[in-house]
C-alpha positions in Angstrom: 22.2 -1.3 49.9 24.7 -1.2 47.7 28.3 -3.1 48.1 30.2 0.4 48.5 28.2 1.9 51.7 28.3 -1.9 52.8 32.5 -1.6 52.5 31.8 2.6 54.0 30.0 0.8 57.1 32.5 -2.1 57.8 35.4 0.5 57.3 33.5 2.4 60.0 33.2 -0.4 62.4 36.7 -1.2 61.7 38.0 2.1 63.2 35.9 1.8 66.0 37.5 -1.6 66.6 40.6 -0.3 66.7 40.2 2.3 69.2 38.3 0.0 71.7 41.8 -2.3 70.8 43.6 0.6 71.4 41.7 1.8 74.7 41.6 -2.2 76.1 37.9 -2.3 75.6 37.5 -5.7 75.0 33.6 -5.9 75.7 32.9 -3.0 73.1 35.5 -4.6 70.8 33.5 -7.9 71.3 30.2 -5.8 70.3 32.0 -4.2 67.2 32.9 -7.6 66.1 29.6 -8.8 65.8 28.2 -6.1 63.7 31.3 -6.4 61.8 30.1 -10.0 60.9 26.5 -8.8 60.6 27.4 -6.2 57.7 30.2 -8.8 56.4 27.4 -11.4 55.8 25.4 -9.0 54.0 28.4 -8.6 51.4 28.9 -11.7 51.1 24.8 -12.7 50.4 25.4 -9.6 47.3 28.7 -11.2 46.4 28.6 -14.8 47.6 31.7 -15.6 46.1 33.7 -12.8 45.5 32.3 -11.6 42.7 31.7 -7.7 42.0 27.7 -7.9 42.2 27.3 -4.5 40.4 29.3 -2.0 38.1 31.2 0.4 39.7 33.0 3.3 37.9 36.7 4.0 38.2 36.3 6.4 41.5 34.1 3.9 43.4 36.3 1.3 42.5 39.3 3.0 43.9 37.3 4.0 47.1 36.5 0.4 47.8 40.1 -0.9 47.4 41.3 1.9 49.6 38.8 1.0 52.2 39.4 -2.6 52.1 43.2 -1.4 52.1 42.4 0.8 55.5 40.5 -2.3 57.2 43.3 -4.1 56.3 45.5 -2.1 58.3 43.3 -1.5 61.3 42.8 -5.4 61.5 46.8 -5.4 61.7 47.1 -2.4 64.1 43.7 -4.6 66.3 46.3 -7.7 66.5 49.4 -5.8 67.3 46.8 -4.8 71.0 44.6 -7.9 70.9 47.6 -10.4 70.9 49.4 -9.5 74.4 46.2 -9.6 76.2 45.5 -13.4 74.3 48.3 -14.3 75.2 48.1 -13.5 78.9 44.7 -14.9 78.9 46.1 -18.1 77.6 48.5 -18.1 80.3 46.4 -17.6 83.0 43.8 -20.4 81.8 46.3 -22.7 80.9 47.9 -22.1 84.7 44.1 -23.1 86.4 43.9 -26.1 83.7 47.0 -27.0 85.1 46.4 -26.6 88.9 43.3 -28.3 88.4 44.6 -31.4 86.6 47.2 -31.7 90.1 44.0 -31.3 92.2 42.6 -33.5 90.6 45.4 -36.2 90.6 46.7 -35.6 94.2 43.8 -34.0 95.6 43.1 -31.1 97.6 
């Protein structure tokens, strides 16, 4: 596989992070993360550090900056819906870390 379908599958995965971000579907988001990192490290074992593996011409090489570009933007679009819902999840577990560090001081 070459590293332009690799970007053509991550760019897919990306959009269907962001609707599952967009739809509060944080399990399938959870799931579409992991195969994000599952094609991600098989970039990265072609280009371990960087480093265009193979020779593109001028089209391809355009297509893969404008998909990285459009992963780009769905990762910001993913935090813009992922943040409010961390942040209330850090509320509410930092509330029952709090009550149970009374209970635990004062007791029941």
């Amino acid at each position: 596989m070459n590293t332009l379908s690799l970007f053509e599958s991550m760019a897919a995965v990306s959009a269907g992070m962001l609707d599952a971000a967009r739809a509060n579907d944080w399990d399938r988001l959870t799931a579409l993360e992991r195969g994000m990192a599952a094609v991600r490290d098989k970039l990265m074992r072609i280009e371990p550090n960087g480093q265009q593996a193979e020779t593109l011409t001028q089209a391809e090489q355009l297509r893969k900056a404008a998909l990285a570009a459009q992963m780009l933007e769905n990762d910001r679009e993913i935090r813009r819906h992922v943040e409010p819902w961390l942040a209330s999840t850090r509320k509410l577990l930092s509330g029952s870390s709090r009550e149970r560090a009374v209970r635990a001081a004062y007791g029941p």
